[in-house]
C-alpha positions in Angstrom: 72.2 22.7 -87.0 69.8 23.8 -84.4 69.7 21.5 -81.2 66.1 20.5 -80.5 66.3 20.9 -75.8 63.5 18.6 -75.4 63.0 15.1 -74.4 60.5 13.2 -76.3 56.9 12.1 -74.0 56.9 8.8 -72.2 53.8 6.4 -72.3 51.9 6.7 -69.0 48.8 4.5 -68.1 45.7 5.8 -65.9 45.7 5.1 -62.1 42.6 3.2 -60.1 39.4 4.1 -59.9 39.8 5.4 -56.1 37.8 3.5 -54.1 35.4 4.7 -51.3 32.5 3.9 -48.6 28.9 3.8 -49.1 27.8 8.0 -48.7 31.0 9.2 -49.5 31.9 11.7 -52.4 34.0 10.6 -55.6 37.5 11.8 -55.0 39.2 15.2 -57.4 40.7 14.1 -60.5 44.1 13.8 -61.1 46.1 15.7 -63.1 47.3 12.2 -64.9 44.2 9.8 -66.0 41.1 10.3 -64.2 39.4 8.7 -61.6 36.0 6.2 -62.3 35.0 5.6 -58.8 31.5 4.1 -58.8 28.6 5.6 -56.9 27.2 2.6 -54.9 23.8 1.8 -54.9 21.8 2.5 -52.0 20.9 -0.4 -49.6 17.5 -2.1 -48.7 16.1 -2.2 -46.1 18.7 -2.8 -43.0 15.4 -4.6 -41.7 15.4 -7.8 -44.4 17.0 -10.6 -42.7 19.3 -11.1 -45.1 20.7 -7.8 -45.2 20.9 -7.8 -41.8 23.1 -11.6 -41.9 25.0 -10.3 -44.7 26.3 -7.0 -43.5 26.9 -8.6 -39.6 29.4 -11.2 -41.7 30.4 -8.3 -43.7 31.2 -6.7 -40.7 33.3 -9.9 -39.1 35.3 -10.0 -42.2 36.7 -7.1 -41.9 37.7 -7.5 -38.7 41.5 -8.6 -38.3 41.2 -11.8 -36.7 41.7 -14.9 -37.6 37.5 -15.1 -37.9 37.9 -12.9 -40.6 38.5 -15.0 -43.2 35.5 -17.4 -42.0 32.7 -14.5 -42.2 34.6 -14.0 -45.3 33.4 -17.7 -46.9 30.0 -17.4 -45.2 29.5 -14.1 -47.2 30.9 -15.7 -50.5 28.2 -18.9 -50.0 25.7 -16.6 -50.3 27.1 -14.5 -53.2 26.5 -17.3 -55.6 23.5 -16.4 -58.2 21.2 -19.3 -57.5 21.3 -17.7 -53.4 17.9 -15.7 -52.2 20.4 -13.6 -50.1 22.6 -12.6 -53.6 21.7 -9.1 -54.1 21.9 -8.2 -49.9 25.2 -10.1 -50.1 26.8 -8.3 -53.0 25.5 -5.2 -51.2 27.4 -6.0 -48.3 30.5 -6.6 -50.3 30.4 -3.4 -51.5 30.2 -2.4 -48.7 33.4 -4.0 -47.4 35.1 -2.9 -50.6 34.8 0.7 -49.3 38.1 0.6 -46.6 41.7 -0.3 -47.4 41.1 -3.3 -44.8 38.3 -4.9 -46.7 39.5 -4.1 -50.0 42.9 -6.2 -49.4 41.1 -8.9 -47.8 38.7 -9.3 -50.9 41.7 -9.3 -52.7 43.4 -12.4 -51.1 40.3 -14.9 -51.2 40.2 -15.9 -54.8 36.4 -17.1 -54.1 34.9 -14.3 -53.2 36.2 -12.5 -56.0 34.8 -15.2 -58.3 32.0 -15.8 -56.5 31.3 -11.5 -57.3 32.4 -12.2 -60.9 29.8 -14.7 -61.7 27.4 -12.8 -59.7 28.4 -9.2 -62.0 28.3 -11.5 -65.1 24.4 -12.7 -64.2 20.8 -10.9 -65.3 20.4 -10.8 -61.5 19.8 -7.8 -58.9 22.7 -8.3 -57.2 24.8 -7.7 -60.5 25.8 -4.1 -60.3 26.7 -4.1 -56.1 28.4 -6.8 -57.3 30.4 -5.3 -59.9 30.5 -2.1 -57.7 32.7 -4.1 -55.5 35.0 -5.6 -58.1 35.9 -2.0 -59.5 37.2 -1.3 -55.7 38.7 -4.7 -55.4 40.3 -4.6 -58.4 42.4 -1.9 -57.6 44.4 -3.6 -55.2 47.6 -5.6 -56.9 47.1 -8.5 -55.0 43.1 -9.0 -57.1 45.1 -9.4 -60.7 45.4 -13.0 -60.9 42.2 -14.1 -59.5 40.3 -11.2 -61.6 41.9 -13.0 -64.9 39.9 -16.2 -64.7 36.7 -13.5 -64.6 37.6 -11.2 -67.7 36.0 -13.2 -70.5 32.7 -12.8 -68.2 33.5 -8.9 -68.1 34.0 -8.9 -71.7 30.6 -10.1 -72.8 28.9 -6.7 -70.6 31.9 -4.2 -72.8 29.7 -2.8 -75.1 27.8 -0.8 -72.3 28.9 -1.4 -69.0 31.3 1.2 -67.5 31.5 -0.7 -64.6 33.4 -4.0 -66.9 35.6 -1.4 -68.2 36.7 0.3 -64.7 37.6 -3.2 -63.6 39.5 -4.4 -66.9 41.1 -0.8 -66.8 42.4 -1.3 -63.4 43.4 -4.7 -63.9 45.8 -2.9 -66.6 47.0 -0.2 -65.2 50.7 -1.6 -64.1 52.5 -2.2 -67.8 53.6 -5.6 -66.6 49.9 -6.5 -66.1 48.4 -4.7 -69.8 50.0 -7.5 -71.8 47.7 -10.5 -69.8 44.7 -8.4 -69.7 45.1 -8.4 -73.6 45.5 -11.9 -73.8 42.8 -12.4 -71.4 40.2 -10.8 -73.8 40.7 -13.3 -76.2 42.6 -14.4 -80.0 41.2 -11.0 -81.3 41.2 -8.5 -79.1 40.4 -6.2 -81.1 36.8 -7.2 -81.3 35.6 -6.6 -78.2 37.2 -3.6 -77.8 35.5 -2.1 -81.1 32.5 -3.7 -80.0 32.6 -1.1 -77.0 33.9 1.4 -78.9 30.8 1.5 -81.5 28.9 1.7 -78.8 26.1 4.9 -79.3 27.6 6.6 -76.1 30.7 4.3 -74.8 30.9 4.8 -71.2 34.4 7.3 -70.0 36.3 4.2 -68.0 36.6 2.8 -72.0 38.9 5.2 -72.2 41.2 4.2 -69.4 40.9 0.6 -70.1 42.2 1.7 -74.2 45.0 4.0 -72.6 46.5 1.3 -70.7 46.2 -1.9 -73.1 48.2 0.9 -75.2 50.9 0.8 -72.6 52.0 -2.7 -74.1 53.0 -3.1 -78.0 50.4 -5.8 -78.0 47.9 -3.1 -77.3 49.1 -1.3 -79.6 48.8 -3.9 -82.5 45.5 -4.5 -81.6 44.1 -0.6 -81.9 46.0 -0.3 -84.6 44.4 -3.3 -86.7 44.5 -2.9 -90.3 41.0 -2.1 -91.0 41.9 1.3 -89.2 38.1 1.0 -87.4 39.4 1.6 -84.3 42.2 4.8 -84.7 39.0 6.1 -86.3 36.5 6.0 -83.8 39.1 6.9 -81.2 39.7 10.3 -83.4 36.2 10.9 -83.3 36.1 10.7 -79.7 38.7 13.6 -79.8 35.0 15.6 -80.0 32.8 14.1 -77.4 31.6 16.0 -74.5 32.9 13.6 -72.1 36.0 15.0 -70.4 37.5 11.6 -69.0 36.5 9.6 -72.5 38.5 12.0 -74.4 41.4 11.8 -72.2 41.0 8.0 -72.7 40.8 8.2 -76.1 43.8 10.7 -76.6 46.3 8.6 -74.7 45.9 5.5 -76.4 46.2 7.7 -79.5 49.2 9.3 -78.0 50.5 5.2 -77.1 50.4 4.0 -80.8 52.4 6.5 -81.8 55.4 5.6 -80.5 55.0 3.0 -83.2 56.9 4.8 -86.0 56.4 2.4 -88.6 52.4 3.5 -88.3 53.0 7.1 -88.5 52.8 7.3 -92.5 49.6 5.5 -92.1 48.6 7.7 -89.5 49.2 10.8 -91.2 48.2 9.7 -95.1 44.6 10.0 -96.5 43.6 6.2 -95.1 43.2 7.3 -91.6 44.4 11.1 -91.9 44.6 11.8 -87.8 46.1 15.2 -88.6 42.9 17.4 -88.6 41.5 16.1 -85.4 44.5 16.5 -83.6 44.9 20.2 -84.4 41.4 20.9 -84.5 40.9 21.2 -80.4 44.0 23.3 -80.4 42.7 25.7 -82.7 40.9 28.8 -82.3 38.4 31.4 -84.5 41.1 34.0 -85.1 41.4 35.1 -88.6 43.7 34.4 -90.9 44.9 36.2 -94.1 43.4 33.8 -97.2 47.1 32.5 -97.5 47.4 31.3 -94.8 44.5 29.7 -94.1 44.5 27.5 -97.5 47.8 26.1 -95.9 45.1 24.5 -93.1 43.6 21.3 -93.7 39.9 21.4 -94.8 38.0 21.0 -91.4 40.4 23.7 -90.0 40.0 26.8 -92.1 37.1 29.2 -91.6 36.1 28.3 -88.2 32.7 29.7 -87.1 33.1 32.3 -84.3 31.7 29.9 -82.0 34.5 27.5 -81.7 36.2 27.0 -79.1 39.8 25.1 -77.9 40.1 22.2 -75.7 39.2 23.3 -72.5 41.3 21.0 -70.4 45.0 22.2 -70.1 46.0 18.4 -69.6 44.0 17.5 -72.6 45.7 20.7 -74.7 49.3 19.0 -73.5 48.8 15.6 -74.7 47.7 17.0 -78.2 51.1 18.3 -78.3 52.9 15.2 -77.1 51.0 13.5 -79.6 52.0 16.2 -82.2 55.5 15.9 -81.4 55.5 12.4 -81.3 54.5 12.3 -85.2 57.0 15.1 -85.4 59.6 12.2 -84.4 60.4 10.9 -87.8 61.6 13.3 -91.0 58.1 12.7 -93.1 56.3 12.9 -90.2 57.8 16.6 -89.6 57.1 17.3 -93.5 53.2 16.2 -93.4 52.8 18.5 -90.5 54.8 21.7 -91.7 52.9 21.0 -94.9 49.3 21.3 -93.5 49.8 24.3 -91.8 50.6 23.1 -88.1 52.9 26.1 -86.9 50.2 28.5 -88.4 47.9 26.6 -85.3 50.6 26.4 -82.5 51.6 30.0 -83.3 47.6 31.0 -82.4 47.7 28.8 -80.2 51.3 30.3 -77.7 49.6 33.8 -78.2 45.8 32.5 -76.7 47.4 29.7 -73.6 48.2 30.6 -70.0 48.9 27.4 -68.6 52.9 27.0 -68.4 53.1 23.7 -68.5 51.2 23.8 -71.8 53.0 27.0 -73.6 56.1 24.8 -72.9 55.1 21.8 -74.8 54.1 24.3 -77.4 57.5 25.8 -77.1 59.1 22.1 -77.7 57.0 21.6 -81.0 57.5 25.0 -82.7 61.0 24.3 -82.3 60.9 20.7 -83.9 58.7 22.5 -87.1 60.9 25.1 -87.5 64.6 23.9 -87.0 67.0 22.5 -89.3 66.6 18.8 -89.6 68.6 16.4 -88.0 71.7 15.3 -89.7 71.7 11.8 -92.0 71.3 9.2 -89.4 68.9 10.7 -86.4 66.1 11.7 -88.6 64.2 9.5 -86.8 64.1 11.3 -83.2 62.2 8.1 -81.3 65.5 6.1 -82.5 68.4 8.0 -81.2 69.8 6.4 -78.1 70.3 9.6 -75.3 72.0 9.0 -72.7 69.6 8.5 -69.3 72.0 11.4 -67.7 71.1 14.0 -70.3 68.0 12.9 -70.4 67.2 13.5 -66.6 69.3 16.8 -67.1 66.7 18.2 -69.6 63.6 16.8 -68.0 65.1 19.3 -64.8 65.7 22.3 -67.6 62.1 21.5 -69.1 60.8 21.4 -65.1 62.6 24.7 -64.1 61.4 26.3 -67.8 57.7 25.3 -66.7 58.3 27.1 -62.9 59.9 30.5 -64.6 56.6 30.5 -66.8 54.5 29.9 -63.5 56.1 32.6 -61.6 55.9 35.4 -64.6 52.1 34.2 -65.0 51.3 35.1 -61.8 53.6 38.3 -61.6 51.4 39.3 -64.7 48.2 38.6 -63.0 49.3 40.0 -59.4 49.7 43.6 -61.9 46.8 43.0 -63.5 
């Protein structure tokens, strides 16, 4: 019996939207997740008086004195909706939200960050500075339990606002946090979150906020509610232009399947995720006719024109996803029946990118080695031992580097 050397994929969540200073440039993304950091507006007139009161107190706050946390309240009376001095005082927030200093001390008054809340849940001007703020305040630990009061205001602006979704999303990055944001949205929810998700163009931090409510089993019940609305539309997002949305999209995908007892839904005709999995991994190539009736439907006969996924780290978390549907004996079945090596073999001959050729590797070895015998057929329920684990996550690591090295040997003699 062939030994499968791999370790199966672990969850993973995205990080915070980086924060950053009025001017400044959004920071690189990161290989994991992406980052949403909001472009702040630009600021009136320095010349209103209330601008100019709002930023001097702005200012105070974030100096570290004990006067601090008095400019602190002063800015936060003047936050409230009702106040002519809102929208300056929500700009000068934001403003504070831009340093490491002023984001922590947002974080540890409770009032101001409701006071922003129920400013960012109004019809008013000062509503997106003052959501602009909470996305950078919210990515500091400390803003978690006085955000939750706020999310069933951020709920109700879901459907369109990416701004909602950056907060919630960073609210639910840590997995210890996912479950109470969950429970935060509500009895159902699922609702709100296909509510966003049928959105006509659902802004890319949905995607973040999906990935990490997926970190938690609850999150995984709820995208996975028996209607099946919301695995579709999240498969269809597999196909939008939007880099950090598919990314999203893919790892909550990538999340629910850890839940084995889904995967013969996920596979059979009801939701039938198989074709828009393999779909971005596939190429134009030609393929003798029998061969390419073994390909589902939407796979054979590709126009010239078509093209793979473009982003390695996208191309990798197909394959985890693959492989995680590869876990259980019919899972492995459905996919050698549909014609998935005849894709990951075009697939190793067209990919560069070691770190992708080797999660290739991984699944090509699953699809075409002897089955596990009676008792571990189910790969996602066989107990390994942390050591042997850790020992083949360093053998995957160093396989990765060797790949890395010839690559560039290759191209050096190119």
């Amino acid at each position: 019996m062939a030994l499968f050397r791999t370790t199966l994929p672990s969850r993973h969540a995205f990080p915070a939207a980086s924060p950053h200073a009025i001017g400044s440039s959004p920071p690189p993304p990161r290989t994991r997740g992406a980052d949403w950091p909001l472009r702040p507006p630009v600021s009136p007139s320095p010349s209103d008086a209330a601008m100019a009161a709002a930023t001097e107190q702005a200012a105070a706050a974030e100096e570290p004195d004990a006067g601090a946390a008095a400019a602190l309240s002063e800015l936060t009376a003047l936050l409230r909706p009702s106040s002519p001095a809102a929208a300056e005082a929500a700009e000068a927030a934001l403003a504070l939200s831009g340093s490491a200093s002023g984001r922590a001390l947002l974080a540890e008054h409770p009032a101001a960050l409701a006071a922003l809340s129920a400013l960012a849940a109004s019809a008013s001007r000062g509503s997106r500075p003052a959501l602009a703020a909470l996305v950078n305040a919210s990515s500091e630990p400390a803003a978690l339990e006085p955000l939750l009061a706020a999310v069933p205001s951020l709920v109700a602006l879901l459907p369109s606002c990416g701004a909602a979704c950056g907060v919630l999303a960073n609210l639910s990055r840590a997995a210890a946090a996912a479950p109470r944001v969950l429970r935060a949205l509500g009895p159902a929810p699922e609702a709100p979150l296909l509510r966003a998700l049928s959105a006509a163009r659902p802004p890319a931090e949905l995607g973040a906020l999906l990935c990490n409510l997926s970190q938690a089993p609850e999150g995984r019940q709820a995208l996975l509610e028996p209607t099946g609305r919301i695995v579709r539309r999240l498969l269809a997002l597999l196909r939008c232009p939007d880099t950090g949305l598919r990314r999203g999209a893919l790892g909550a995908l990538r999340n629910c399947c850890f839940q084995h007892e889904h995967h013969e839904r996920l596979l059979g005709p009801e939701l039938d995720a198989l074709p828009s999995l393999l779909l971005p991994l596939a190429g134009p190539e030609e393929l003798p006719e029998e061969e390419m009736e073994q390909l589902p439907l939407d796979l054979q006969y590709l126009p010239p024109e078509h093209r793979r996924e473009e982003e390695p780290e996208i191309r990798k978390m197909l394959l985890e996803t693959l492989m995680l549907l590869a876990a259980t004996k019919a899972g492995r079945a459905h996919l050698r029946s549909h014609g998935c090596y005849l894709v990951l073999r075009g697939l190793h001959a067209w990919e560069t990118r070691p770190e992708v050729l080797s999660a290739c590797h991984k699944l090509i070895q699953v699809l075409i080695g002897d089955e596990p015998r009676a008792g571990l057929e189910n790969l996602l329920e066989v107990a390994v031992p942390e050591e042997l684990e850790q020992r083949l996550r360093r053998l995957d690591q160093e396989e990765e580097e060797q790949w890395r090295k010839e690559q560039e040997q290759q191209g050096t003699a190119g």
